[in-house]
C-alpha positions in Angstrom: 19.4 130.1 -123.1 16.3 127.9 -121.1 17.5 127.1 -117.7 17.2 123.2 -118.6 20.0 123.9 -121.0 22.2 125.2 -118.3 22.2 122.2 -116.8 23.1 119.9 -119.9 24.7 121.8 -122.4 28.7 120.9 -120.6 27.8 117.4 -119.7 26.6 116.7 -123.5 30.1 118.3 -124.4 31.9 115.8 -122.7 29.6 113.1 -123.2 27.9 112.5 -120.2 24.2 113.1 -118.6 23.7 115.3 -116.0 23.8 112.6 -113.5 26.6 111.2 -114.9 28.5 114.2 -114.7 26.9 115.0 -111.3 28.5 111.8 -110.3 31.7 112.2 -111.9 32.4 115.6 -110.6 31.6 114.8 -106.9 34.1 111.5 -106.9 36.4 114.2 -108.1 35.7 116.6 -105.9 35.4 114.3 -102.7 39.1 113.0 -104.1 41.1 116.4 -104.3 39.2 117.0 -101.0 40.8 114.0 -99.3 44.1 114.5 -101.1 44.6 118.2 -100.3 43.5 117.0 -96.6 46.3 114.3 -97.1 48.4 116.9 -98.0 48.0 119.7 -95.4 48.7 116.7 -93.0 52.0 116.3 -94.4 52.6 119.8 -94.5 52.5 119.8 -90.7 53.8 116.0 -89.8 56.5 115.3 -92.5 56.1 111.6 -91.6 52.5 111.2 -92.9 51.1 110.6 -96.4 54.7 110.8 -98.0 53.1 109.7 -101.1 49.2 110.6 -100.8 49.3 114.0 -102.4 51.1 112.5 -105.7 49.4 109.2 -105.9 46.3 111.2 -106.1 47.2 113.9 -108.5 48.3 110.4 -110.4 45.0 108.9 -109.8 43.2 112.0 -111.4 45.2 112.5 -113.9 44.8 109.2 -114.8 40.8 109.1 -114.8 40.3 112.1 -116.7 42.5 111.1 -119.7 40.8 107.7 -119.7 37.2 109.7 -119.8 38.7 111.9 -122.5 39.6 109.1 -124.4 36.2 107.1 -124.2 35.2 110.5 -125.5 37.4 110.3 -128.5 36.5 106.9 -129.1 32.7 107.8 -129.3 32.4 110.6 -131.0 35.3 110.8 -132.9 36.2 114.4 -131.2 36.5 116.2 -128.0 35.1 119.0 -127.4 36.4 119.3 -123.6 39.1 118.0 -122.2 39.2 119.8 -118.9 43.1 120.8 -120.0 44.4 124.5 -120.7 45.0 125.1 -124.7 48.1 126.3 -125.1 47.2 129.2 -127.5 44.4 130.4 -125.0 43.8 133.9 -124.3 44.7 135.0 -120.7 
């Protein structure tokens, strides 16, 4: 495999550029980031972020089933979802 396809072969999967994927990735990253900081807060002062920590799982949740469904929509098929399969090998 040419190291150029390293790089592009999962965003084409989930139809995206590198960029856009690079993009995507980081706003998801930098948002589980500030949620599990949200959350670690909480852990120690009970009175903070009471509904941080859910509202982003929420938030997540919700943007990665809208992408997947974009996917759908253009290509008729997803080939990654990001999701376990249930009948996957452990």
């Amino acid at each position: 495999m040419n190291l150029r396809r390293l790089f592009t072969e999962h965003p084409e999967s989930v139809g995206e550029t590198y960029l856009q994927h690079l993009c995507a990735a980081s706003w998801f990253a930098a948002r589980m980031f500030t949620g599990a900081i949200a959350c670690f807060l909480h852990a120690l002062l009970p009175f903070t972020f009471r509904r941080t920590g859910s509202e982003c799982i929420s938030e997540l949740y919700e943007r990665m089933v809208a992408n997947r469904n974009r996917s759908v929509t253009r290509t008729g098929s997803v080939t990654h979802t990001g999701a376990p399969r249930a009948n996957a090998a452990r």
